[in-house]
C-alpha positions in Angstrom: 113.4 134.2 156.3 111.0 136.2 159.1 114.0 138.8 159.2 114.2 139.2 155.6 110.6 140.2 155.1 111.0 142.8 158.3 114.3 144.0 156.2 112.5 144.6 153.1 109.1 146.0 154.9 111.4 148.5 157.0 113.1 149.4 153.6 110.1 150.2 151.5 108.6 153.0 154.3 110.2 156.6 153.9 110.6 158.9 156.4 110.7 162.6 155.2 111.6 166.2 157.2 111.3 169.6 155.8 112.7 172.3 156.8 113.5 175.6 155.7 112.5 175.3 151.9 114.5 171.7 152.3 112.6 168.8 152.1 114.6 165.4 152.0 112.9 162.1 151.9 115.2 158.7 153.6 114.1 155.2 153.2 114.1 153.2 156.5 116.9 150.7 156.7 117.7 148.3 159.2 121.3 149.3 161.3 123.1 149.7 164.1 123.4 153.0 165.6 121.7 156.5 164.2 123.6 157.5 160.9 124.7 160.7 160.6 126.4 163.2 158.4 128.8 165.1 159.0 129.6 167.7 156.5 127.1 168.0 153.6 129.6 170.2 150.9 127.7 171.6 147.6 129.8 173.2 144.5 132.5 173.7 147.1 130.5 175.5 149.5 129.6 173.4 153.3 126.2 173.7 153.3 125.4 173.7 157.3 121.5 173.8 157.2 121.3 171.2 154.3 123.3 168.8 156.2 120.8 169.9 159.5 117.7 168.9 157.7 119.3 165.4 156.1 120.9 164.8 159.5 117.0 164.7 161.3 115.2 163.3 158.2 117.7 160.3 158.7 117.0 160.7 163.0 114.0 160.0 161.6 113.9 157.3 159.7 116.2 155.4 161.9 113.5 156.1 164.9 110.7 154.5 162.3 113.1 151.8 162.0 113.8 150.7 165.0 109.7 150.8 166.2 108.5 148.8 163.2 111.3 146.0 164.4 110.1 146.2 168.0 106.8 145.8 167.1 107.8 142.8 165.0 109.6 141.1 167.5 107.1 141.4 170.0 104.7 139.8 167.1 107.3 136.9 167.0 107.6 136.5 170.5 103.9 136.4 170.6 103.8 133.5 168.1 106.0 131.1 170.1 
């Protein structure tokens, strides 16, 4: 139940980057590991800073992620 509510709080914060004209906005998520992409390809044509600026809005998000369940855990372990 407790780990539930963290999933669905974690999910409901974004986490955005811009950079370069390129804003992209990532919802937290709950995972492990730091997601990354690869290649980002766009009519055809790789698209190298694109997949730059997704890659650290998504650095991003994960790092969001992964304090808001620390803090929670330390919460929990406080409530024992």
């Amino acid at each position: 139940m407790q780990v539930m509510k963290l999933k669905r709080e974690i999910e409901g914060v974004d986490y955005g980057h811009e950079e370069n004209g390129i804003a992209v906005n990532v919802a937290g998520f709950m995972a492990m590991g730091e997601p990354k992409i690869k290649s980002l390809v766009v009519n055809g044509v790789e698209n190298k800073a694109l997949t730059e600026v997704v890659n650290k809005a998504l650095k991003k998000a994960a790092e969001g992620s992964m304090k808001k369940m620390k803090e929670n855990s330390e919460a929990l372990q406080g409530a024992v």
